[in-house]
N, C-alpha and C positions, 0 to 999 in steps of 0.2 A: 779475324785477326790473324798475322804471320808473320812471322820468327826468322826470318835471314841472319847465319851466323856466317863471316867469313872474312878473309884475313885481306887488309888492305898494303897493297905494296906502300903506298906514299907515306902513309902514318907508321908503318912498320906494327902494326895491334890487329889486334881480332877486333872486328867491330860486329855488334849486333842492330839489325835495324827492323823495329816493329812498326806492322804497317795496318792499319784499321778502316775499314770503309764502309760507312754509313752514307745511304742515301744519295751517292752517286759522287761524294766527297772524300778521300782519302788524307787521313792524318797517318803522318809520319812522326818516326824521332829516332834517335843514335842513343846507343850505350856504349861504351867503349869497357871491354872485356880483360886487354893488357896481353896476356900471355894466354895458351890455345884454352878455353873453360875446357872443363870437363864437362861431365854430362851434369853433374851434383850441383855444380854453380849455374849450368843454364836452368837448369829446373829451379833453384835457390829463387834466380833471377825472377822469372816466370809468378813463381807463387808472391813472392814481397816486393818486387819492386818496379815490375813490369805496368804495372796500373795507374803507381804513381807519375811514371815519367809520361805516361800516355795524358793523364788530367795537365800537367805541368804544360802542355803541347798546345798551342793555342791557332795555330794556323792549319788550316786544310786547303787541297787545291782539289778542282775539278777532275773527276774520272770518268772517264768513257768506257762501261761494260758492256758487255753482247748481254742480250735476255738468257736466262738459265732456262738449260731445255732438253729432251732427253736427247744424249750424244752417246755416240757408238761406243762401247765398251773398251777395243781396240786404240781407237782413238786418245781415248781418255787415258788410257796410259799411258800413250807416245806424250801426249802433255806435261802428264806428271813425272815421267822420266827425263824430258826436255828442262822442267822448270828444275832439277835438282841437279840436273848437270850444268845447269846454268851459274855464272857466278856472280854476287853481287844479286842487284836490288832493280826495281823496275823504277823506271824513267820519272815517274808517277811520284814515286817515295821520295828521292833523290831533289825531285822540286819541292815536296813539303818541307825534306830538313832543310833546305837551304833558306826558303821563306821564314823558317821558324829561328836560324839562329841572323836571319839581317832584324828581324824585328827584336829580338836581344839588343842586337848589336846598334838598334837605334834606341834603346831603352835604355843601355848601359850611357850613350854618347848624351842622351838628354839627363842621366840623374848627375853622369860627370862633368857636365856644364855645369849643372845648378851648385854643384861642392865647388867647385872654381869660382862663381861668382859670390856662395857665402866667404868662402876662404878670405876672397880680394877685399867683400866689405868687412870684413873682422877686422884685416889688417888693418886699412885703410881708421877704421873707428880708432886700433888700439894705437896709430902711430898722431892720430888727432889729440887722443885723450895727452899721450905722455908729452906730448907740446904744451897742452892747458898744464899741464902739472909741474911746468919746467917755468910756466910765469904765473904762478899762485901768488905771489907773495907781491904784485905790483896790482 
């Protein structure tokens, strides 16, 4: 599991993006942080609330890793000096969140049909009733 904190020119926020990969699948998701965290609110984050958004996360995409295997000591560093100078999130992540918030975004457009169409037949019943109610008396 890993923690990308880093500040987005386009949104103007610190976003944090946790990234999990199991079995050659990679789940994503975004937090949005507001103002620079400290150290106290990433860790906050981390212990409460880090676990939830990851279960909340329903889409994964495919990831392609090299086999882990012993690698030159040297090397390994250049890596992880590489990845922490690097900004932003891997290519990988970037497609989970996006899959994960169009399938919202088809979840949100199918329950707000369904409130549109009860809406219409409410109407529709209460502007029938108050017509019946308008010739009671014949």
């Amino acid at each position: 599991m890993k923690l990308t904190v880093f500040w987005d020119e386009s949104m103007k926020l610190w976003v944090g993006i946790v990234e999990r990969e199991e079995s050659n699948r990679l789940q994503a998701c975004r937090h949005l942080f507001g103002d620079e965290p400290k150290d106290a609110q990433v860790l906050s984050f981390v212990h409460h609330e880090m676990m939830a958004l990851m279960e909340r996360s329903r889409v994964s995409v495919e990831s392609i890793r090299k086999p882990a295997g012993t690698m030159n000591p040297k090397r390994l560093a250049r890596q992880a000096a590489r990845e922490l100078a690097r900004k932003g999130v891997s290519s990988y992540a970037q497609d989970a969140v996006k899959k994960e918030l169009e399938a919202r975004k088809r979840e949100r457009q199918v329950s707000g049909r369904l409130q549109q169409e009860q809406l219409a037949e409410w109407k529709r019943e209460r502007r029938i009733q108050k017509s019946k109610d308008k010739h009671r008396g014949r």
